[in-house]
Backbone as JSON, one array per atom type, in Angstrom:
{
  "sequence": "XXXXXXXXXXXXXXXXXXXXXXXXXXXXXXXXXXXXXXXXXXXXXXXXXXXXXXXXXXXXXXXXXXXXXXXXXXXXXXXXXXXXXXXXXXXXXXXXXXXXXXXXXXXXXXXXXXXXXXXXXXXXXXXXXXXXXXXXXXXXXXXXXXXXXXXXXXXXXXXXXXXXXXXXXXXXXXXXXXXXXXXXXXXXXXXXXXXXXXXXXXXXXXXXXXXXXXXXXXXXXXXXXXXXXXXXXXXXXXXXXXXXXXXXX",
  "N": [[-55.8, 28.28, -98.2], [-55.37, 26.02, -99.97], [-54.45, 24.26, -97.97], [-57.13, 24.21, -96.8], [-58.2, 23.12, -99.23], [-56.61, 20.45, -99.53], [-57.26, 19.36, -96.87], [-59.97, 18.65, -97.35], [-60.14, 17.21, -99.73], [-58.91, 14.79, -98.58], [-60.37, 14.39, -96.38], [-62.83, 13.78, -98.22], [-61.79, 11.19, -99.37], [-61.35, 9.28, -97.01], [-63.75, 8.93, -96.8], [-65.45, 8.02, -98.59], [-63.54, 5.58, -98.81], [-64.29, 4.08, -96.17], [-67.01, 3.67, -97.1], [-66.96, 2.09, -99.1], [-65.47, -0.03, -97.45], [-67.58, -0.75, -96.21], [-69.1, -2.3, -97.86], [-70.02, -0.5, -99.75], [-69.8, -0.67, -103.09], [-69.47, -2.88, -103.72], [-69.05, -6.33, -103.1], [-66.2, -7.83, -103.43], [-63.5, -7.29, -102.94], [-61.09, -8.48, -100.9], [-60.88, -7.26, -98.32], [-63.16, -6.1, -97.97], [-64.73, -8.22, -97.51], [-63.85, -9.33, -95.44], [-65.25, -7.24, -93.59], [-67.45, -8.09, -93.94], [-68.06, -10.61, -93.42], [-67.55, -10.35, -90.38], [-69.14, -8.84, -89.74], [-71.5, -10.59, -90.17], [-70.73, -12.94, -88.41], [-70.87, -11.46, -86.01], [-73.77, -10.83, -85.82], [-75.13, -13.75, -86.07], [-73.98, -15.17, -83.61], [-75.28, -12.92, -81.88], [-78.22, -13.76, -82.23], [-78.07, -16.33, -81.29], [-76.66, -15.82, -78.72], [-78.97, -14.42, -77.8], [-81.4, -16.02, -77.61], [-80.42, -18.16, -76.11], [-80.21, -17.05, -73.72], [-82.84, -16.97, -72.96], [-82.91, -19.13, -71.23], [-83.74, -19.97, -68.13], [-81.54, -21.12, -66.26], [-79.11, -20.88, -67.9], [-79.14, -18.04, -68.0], [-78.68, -17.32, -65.56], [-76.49, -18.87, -64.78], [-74.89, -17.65, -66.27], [-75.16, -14.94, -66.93], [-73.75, -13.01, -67.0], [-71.96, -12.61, -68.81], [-73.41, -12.84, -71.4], [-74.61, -9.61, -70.78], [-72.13, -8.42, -71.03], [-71.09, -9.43, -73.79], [-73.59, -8.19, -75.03], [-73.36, -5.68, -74.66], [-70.95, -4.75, -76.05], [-71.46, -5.69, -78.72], [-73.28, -3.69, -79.28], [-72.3, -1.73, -79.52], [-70.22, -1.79, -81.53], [-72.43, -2.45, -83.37], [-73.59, 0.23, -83.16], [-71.77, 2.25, -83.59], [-71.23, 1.09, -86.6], [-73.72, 1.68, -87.67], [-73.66, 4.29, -87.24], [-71.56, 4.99, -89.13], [-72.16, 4.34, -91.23], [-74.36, 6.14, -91.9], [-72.82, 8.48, -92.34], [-71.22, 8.2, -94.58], [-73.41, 8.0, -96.13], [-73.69, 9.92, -97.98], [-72.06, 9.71, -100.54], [-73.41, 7.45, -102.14], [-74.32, 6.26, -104.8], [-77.1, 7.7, -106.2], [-78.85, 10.46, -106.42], [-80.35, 11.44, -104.58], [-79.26, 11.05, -102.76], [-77.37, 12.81, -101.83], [-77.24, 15.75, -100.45], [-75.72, 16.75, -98.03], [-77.53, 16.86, -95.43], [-80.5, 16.46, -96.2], [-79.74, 14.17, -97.44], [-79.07, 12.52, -95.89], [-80.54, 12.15, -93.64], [-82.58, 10.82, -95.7], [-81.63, 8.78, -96.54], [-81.83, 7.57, -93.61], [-84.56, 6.97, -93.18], [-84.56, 4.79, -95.24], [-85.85, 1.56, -95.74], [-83.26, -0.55, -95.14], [-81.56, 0.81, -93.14], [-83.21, 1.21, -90.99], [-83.48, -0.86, -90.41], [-80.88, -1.37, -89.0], [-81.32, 0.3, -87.37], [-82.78, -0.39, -85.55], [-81.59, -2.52, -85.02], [-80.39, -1.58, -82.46], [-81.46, 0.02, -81.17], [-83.55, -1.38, -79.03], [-81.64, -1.58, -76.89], [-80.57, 1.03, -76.29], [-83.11, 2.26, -75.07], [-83.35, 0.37, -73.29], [-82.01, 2.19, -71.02], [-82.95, 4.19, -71.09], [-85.88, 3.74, -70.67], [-87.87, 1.8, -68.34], [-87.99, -0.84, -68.68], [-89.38, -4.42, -69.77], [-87.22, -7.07, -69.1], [-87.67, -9.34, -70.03], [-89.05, -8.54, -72.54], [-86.85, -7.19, -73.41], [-84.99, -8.63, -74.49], [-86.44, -10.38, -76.23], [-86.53, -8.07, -78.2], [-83.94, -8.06, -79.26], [-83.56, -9.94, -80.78], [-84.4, -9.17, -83.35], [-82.04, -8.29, -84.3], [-81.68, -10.2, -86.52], [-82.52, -9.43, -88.63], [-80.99, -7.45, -89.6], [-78.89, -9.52, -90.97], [-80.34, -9.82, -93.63], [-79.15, -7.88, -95.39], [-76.98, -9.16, -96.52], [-77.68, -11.12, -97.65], [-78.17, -12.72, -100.49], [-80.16, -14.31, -101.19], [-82.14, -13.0, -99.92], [-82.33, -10.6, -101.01], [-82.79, -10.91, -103.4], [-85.5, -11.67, -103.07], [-86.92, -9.37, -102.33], [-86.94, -7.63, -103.97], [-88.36, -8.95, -106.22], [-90.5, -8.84, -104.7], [-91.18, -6.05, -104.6], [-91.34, -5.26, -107.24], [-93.82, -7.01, -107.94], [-95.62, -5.62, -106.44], [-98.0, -4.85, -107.14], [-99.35, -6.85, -108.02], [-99.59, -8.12, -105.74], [-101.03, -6.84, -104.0], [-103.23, -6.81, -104.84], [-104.16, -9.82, -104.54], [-104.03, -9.51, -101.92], [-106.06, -7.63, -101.43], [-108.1, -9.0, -102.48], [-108.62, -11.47, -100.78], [-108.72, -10.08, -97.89], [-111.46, -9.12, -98.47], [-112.92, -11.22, -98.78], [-112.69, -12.68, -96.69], [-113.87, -11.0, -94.54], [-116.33, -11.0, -95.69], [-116.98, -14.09, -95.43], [-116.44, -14.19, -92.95], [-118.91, -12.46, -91.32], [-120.39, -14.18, -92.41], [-120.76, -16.32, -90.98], [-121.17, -15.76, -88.83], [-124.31, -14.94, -88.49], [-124.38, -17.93, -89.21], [-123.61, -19.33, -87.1], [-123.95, -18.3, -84.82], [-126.09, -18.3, -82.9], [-126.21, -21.09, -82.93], [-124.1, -21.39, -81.31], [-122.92, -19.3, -79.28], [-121.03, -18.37, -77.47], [-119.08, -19.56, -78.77], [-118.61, -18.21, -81.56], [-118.6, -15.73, -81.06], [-118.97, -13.34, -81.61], [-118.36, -11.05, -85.27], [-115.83, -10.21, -85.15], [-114.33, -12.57, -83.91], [-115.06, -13.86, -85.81], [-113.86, -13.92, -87.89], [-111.13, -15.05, -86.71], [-111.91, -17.85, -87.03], [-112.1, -18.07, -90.08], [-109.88, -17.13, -90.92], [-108.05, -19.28, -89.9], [-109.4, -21.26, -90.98], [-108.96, -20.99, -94.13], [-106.29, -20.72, -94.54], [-105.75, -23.31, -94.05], [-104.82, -24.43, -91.85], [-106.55, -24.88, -89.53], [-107.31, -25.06, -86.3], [-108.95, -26.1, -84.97], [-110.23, -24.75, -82.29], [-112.92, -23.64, -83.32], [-115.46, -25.02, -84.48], [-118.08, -25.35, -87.23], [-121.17, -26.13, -86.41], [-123.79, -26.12, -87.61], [-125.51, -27.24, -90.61], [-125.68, -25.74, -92.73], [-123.65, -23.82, -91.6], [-121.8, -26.04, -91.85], [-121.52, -26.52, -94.85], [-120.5, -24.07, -95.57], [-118.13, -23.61, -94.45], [-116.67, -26.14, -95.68], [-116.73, -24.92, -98.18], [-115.14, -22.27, -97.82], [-112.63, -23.85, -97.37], [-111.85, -24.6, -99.23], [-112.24, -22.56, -100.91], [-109.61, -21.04, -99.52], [-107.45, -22.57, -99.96], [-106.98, -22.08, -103.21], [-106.41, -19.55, -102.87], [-103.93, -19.29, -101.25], [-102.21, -20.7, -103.1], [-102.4, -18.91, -104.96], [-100.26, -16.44, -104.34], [-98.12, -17.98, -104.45], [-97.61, -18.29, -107.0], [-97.83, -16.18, -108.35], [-95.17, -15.02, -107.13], [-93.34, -17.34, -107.7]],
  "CA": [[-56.75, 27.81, -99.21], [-55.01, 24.9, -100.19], [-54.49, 23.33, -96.97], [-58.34, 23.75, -96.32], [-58.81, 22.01, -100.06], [-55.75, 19.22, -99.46], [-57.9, 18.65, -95.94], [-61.65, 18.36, -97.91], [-59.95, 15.94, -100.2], [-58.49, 13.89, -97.61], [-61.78, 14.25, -95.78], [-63.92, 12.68, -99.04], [-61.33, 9.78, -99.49], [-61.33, 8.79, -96.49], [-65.65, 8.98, -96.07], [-65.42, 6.82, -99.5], [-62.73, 4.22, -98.14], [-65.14, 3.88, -95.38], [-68.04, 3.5, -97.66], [-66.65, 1.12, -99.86], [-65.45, -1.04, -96.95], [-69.07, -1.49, -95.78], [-69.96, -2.53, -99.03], [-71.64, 0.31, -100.81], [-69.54, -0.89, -104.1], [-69.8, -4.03, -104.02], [-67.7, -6.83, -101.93], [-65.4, -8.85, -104.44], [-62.05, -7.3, -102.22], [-60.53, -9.11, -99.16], [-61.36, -6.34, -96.47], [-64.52, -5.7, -97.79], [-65.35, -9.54, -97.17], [-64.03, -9.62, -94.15], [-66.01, -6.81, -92.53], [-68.99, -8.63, -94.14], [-68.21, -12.11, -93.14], [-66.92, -10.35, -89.19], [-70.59, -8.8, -89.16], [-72.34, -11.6, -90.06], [-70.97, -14.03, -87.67], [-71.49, -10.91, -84.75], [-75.09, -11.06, -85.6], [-75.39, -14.9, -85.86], [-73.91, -15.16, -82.26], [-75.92, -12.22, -81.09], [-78.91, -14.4, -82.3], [-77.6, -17.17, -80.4], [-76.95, -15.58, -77.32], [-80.41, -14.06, -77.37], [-82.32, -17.36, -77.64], [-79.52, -18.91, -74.98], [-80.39, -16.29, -72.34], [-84.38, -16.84, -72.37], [-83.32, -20.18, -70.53], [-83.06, -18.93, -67.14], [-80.4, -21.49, -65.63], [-78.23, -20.42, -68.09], [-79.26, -16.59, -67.78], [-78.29, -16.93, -63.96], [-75.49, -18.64, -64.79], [-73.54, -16.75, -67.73], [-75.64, -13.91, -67.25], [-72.39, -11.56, -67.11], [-70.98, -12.74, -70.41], [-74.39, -11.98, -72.11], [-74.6, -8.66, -70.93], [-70.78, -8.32, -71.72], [-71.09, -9.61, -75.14], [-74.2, -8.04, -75.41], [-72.48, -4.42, -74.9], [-69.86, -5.07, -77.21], [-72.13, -6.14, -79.86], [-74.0, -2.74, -79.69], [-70.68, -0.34, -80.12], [-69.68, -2.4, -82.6], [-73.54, -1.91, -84.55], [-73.41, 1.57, -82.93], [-70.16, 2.48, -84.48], [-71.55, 0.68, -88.26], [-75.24, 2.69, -87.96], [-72.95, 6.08, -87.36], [-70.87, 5.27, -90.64], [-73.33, 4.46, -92.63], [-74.9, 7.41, -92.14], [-72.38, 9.14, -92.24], [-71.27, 7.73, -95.66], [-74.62, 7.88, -97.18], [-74.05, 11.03, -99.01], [-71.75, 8.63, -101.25], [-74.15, 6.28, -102.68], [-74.44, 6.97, -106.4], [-78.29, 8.33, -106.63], [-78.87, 12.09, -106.08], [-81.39, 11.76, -103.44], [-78.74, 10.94, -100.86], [-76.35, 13.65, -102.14], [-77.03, 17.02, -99.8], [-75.27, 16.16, -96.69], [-78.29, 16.56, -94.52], [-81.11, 15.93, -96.39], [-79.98, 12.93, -97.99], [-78.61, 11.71, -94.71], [-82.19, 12.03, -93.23], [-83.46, 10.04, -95.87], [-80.67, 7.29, -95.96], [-81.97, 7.16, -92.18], [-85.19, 6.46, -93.51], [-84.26, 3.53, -96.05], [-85.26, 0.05, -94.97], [-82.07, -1.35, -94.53], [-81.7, 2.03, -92.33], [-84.37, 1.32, -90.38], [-83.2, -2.59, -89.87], [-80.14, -0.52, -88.25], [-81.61, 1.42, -85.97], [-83.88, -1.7, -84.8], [-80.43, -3.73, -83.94], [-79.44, -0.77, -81.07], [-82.39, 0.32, -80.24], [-83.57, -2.05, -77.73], [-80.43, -1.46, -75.8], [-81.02, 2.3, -75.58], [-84.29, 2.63, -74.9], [-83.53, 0.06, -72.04], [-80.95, 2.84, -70.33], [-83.6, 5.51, -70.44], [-87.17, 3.85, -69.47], [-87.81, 0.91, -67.75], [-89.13, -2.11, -69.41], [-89.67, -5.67, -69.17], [-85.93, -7.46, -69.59], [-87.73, -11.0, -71.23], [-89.37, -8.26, -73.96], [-85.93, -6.79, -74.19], [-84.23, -10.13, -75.22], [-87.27, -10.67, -77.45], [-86.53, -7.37, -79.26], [-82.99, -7.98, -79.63], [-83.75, -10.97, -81.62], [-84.53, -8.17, -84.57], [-80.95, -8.24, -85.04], [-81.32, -11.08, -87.34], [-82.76, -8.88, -89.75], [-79.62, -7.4, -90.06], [-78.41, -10.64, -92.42], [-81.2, -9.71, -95.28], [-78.19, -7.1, -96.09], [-76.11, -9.62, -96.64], [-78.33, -12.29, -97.79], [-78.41, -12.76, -102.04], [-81.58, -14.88, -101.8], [-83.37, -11.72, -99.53], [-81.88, -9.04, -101.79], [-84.11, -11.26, -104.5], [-86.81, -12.01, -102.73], [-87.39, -8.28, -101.84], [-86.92, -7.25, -105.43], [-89.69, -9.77, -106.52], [-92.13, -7.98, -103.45], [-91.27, -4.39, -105.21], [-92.3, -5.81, -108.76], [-95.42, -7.82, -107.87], [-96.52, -5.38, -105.4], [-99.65, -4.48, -107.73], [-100.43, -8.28, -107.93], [-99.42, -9.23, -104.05], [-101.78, -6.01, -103.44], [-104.68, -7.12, -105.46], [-104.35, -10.29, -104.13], [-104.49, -9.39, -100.59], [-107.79, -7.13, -101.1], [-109.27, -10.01, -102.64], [-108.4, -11.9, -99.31], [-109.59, -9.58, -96.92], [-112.78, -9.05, -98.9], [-113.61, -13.06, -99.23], [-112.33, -12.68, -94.98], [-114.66, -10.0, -94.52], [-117.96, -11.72, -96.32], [-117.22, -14.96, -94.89], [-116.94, -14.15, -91.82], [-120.19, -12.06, -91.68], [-121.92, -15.03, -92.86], [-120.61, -17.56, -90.45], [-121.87, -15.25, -87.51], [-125.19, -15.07, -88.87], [-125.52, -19.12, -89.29], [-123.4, -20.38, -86.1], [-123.79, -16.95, -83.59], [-127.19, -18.89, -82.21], [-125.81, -22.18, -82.17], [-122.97, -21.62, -80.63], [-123.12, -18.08, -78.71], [-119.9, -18.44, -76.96], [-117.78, -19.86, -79.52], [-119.06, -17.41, -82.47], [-118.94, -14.35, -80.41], [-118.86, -11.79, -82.64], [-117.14, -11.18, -86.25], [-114.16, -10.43, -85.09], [-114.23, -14.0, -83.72], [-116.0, -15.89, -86.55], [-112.75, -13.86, -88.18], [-110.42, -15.65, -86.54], [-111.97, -18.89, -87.54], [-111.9, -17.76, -91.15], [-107.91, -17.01, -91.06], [-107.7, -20.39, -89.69], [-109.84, -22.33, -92.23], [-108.71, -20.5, -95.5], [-104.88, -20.91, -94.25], [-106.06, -24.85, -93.76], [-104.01, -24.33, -90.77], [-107.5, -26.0, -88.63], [-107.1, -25.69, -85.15], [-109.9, -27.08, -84.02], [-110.97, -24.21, -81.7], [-114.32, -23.3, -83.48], [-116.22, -25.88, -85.16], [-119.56, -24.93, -87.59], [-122.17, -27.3, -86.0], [-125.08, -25.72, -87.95], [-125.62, -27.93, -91.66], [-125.36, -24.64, -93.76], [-122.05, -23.68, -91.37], [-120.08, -26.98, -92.52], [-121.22, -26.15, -95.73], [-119.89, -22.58, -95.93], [-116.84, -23.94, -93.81], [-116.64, -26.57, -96.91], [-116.51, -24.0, -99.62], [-114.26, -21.83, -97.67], [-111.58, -24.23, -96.98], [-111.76, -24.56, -100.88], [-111.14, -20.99, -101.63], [-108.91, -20.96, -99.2], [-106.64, -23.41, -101.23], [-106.63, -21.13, -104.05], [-105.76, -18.42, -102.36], [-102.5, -19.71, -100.39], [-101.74, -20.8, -104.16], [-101.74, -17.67, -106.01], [-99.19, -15.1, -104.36], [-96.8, -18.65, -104.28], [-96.93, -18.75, -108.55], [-96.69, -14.3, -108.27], [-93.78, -14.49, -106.82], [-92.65, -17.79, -108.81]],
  "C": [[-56.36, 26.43, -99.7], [-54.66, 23.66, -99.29], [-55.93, 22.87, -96.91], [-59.14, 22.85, -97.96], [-58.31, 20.67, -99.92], [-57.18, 18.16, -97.81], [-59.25, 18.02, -96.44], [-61.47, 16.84, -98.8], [-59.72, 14.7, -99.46], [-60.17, 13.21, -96.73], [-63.02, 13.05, -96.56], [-62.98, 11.57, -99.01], [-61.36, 8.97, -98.61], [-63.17, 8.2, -95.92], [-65.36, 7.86, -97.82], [-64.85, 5.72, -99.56], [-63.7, 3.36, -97.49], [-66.83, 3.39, -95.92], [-67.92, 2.45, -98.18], [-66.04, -0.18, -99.11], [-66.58, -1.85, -96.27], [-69.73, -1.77, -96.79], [-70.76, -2.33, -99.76], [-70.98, 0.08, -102.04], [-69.37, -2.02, -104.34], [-68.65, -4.89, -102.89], [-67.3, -8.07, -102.75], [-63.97, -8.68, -103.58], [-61.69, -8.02, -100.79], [-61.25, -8.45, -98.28], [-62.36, -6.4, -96.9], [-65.35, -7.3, -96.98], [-65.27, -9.96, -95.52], [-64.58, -8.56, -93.41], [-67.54, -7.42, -92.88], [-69.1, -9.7, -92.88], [-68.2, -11.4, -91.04], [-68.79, -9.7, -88.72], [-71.93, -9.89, -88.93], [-71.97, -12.48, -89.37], [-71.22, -12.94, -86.04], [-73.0, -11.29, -84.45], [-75.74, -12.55, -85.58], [-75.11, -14.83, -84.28], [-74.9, -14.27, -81.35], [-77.53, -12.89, -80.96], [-79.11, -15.69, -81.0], [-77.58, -17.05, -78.94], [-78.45, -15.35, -76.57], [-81.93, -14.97, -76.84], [-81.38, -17.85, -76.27], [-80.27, -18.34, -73.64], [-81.64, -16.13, -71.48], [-84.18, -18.13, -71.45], [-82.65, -19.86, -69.14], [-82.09, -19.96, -66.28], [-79.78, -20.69, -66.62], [-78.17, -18.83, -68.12], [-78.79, -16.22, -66.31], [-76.91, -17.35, -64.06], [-74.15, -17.96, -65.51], [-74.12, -16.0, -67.62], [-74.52, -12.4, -67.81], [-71.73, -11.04, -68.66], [-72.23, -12.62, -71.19], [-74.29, -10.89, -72.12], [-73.68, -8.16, -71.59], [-70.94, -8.29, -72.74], [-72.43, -8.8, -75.71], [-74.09, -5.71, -75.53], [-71.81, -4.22, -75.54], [-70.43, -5.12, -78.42], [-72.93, -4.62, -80.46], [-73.09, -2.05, -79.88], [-70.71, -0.49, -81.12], [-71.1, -1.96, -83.58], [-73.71, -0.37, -84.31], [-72.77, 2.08, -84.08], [-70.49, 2.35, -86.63], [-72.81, 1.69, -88.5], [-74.49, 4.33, -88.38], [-72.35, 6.44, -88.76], [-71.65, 4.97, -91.65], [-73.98, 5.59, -93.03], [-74.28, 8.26, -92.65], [-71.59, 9.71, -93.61], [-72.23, 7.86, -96.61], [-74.2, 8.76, -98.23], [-72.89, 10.4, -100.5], [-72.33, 7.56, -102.35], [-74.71, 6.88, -103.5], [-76.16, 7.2, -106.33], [-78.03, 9.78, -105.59], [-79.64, 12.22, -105.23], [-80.38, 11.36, -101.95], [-77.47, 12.13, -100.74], [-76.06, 14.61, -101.55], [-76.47, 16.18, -98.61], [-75.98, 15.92, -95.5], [-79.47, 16.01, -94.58], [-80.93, 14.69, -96.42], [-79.3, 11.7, -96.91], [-79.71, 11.31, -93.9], [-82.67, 11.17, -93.99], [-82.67, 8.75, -95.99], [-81.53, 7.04, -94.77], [-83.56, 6.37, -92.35], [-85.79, 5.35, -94.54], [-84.8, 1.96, -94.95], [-84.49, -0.44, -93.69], [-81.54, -0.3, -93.25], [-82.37, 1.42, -91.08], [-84.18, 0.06, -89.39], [-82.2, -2.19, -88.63], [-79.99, -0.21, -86.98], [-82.45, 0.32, -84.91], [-82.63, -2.36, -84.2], [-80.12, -3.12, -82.7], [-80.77, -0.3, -80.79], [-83.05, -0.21, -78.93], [-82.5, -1.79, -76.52], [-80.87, 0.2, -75.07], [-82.45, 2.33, -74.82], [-84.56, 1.83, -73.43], [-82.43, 0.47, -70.84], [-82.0, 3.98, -70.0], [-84.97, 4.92, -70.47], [-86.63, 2.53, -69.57], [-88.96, 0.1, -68.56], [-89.01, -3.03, -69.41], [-88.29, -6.31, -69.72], [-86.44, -8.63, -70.39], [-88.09, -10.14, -72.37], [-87.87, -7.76, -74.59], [-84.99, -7.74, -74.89], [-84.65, -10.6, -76.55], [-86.65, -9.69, -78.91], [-84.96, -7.3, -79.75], [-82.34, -9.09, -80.7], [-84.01, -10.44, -83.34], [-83.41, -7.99, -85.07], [-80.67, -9.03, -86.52], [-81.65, -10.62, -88.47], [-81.63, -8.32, -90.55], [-78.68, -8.38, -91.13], [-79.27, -10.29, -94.21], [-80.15, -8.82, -96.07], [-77.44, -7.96, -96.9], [-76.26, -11.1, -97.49], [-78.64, -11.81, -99.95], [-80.07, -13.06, -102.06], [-83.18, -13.96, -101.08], [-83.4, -10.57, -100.45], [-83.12, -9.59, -102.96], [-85.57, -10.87, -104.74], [-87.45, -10.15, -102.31], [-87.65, -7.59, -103.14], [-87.97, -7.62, -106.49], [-90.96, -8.93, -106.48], [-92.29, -6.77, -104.57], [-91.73, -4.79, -106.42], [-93.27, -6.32, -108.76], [-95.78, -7.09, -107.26], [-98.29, -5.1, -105.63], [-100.32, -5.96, -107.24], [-100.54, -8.64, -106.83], [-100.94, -8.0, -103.28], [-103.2, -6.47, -103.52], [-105.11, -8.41, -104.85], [-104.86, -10.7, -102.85], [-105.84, -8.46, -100.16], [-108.7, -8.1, -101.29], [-109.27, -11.13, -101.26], [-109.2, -11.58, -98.38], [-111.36, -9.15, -97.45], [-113.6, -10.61, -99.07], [-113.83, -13.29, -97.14], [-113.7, -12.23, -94.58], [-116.14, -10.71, -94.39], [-117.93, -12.91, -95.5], [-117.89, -15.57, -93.13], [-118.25, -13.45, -90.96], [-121.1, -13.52, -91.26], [-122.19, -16.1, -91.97], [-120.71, -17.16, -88.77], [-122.99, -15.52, -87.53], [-125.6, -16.7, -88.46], [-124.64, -19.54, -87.58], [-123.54, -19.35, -84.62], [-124.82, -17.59, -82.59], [-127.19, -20.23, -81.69], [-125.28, -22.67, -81.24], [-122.12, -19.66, -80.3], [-121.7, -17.79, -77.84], [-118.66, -18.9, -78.09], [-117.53, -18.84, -81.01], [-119.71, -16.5, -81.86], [-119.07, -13.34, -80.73], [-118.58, -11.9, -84.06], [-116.02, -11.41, -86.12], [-113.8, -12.23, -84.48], [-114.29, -14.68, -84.72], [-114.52, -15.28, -87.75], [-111.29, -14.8, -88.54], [-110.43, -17.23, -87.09], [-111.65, -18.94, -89.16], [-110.3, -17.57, -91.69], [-107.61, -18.1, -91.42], [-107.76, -21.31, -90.83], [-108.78, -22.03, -93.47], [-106.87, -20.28, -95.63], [-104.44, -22.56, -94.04], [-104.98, -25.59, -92.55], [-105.41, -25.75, -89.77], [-107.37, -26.52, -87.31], [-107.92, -26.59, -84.39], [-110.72, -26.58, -82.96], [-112.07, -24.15, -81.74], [-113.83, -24.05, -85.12], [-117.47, -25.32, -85.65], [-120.03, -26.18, -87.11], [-123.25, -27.37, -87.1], [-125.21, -26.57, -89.6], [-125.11, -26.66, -92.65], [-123.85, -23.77, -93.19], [-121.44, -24.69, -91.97], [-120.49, -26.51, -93.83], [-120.39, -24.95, -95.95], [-118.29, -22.82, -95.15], [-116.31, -25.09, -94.73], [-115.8, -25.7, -98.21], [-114.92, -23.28, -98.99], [-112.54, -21.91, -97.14], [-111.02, -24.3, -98.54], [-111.02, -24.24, -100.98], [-109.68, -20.78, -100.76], [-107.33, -21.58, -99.65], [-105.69, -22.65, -102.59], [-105.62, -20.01, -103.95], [-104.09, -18.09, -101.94], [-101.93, -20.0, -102.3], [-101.63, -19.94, -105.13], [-100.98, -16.87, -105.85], [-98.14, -16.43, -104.41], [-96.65, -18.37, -105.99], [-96.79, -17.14, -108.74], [-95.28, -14.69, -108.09], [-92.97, -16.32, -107.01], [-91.97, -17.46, -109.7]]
}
C-alpha cells in the first residue's frame, strides 16, 4: 500500500515536472526557456526547410537531409503532442481534470489541434498516397505552432474572443451588402457582358475584389448604372475594411 502510494506520488511529480517544463506555468525558469526557445528555432528551420525544398534543384540536391531533418523534426513534435496530452490533466481548470475525458478535450483545444496539424502531414503520408508538393505545402502549418509562443498572437486571439459579437456582426453585414450587390451587378452587366458576368457567383467575385479595393482588373462594369453601382460599392467597401481595424483597435 505504500509502495503503490510512494509510486502514484512519484508518478504525479514527475507528469507535473513535465508539465511545467512545457510551459503550462509559465516560462520565467532557465529549462523552461530553453525548451521554448529549442522549439521555436525547430519550427523556424522546419519552415525554412519547407519553403527550401519546393525549389527542385535544391530538392534533388539535399533532398536526403530534408527528409532526414524532416523525420527528426516529427519525433521530436511527436514526442511534445504525446506529453502534452498526457499532462493535460494538470492544467488548473476542472474541465481537463478526469484523466480521459479531459484529455479528449485538451485534444480538442486549439492550440491542440495546431499540434496535431504539425505531424499530421507526415502520417497520413505513410498510410495513403498523396501528392509530395501538397505534402510540403501542408507541412508549412507548422508555423502555426509559434502563435504558442508568440505574446503579440496570445493578444491578438484574446481581442478575436472579446469582439467576436462585433467581428460577427460585422461580417453579416458584409456578406449581406456581398450578397445584394452582387445580385444587382448581374442584373445590369449579365447582358452586356455575358461571359464576363456569368452568373452571381461570378459578379461575387468581382464584389470581393471591389469592396477589398484590391481591383484586379478582371471584370470591368461597362454598363453607365454598373460604374455607378461599382462607384458606390468601392465606397462602402472603404468603410467596411475600416471598421473590424478600429474593433480590434
Amino acid at each position: 500500500m505504500i509502495r503503490s502510494h510512494t509510486h502514484s506520488s512519484a508518478y504525479r511529480r514527475l507528469r507535473q515536472r513535465v508539465y511545467h517544463m512545457l510551459g503550462g506555468e509559465g516560462r520565467t525558469e532557465t529549462a523552461v526557456k530553453i525548451v521554448d526557445y529549442a522549439l521555436v528555432t525547430l519550427i523556424c528551420i522546419n519552415c525554412v526547410f519547407s519553403v527550401l525544398e519546393s525549389v527542385e534543384s535544391l530538392s534533388v540536391m539535399h533532398g536526403h537531409i530534408f527528409h532526414a531533418f524532416d523525420h527528426f523534426s516529427v519525433i521530436i513534435f511527436s514526442i511534445e503532442y504525446i506529453l502534452r496530452v498526457w499532462t493535460a490533466v494538470e492544467i488548473d481548470d476542472p474541465r481537463f481534470h478526469h484523466p480521459v475525458v479531459g484529455r479528449l478535450r485538451f485534444m480538442l483545444t486549439p492550440m491542440a489541434i495546431v499540434d496535431l496539424i504539425a505531424i499530421a502531414p507526415y502520417y497520413l503520408g505513410i498510410f495513403f498516397e498523396v501528392d509530395l508538393r501538397a505534402m510540403r505545402v501542408l507541412r508549412l502549418l507548422r508555423v502555426f505552432k509559434l502563435t504558442r509562443y508568440s505574446q503579440a498572437m496570445t493578444i491578438m486571439i484574446a481581442v478575436l474572443r472579446q469582439e467576436s459579437r462585433a467581428i460577427g456582426a460585422l461580417l453579416f453585414v458584409f456578406v449581406v451588402i456581398l450578397v445584394f450587390v452582387s445580385s444587382l451587378m448581374y442584373l445590369l452587366e449579365h447582358l452586356a457582358q455575358p461571359r464576363v458576368f456569368a452568373d452571381i457567383p461570378a459578379a461575387m467575385w468581382w464584389s470581393v475584389v471591389t469592396m477589398t479595393t484590391l481591383g484586379y482588373g478582371d471584370m470591368v462594369p461597362i454598363t453607365p448604372m454598373g460604374k455607378l453601382i461599382g462607384a458606390l460599392t468601392a465606397v462602402i467597401g472603404v468603410g467596411m475594411i475600416a471598421l473590424p481595424a478600429g474593433v480590434l483597435a
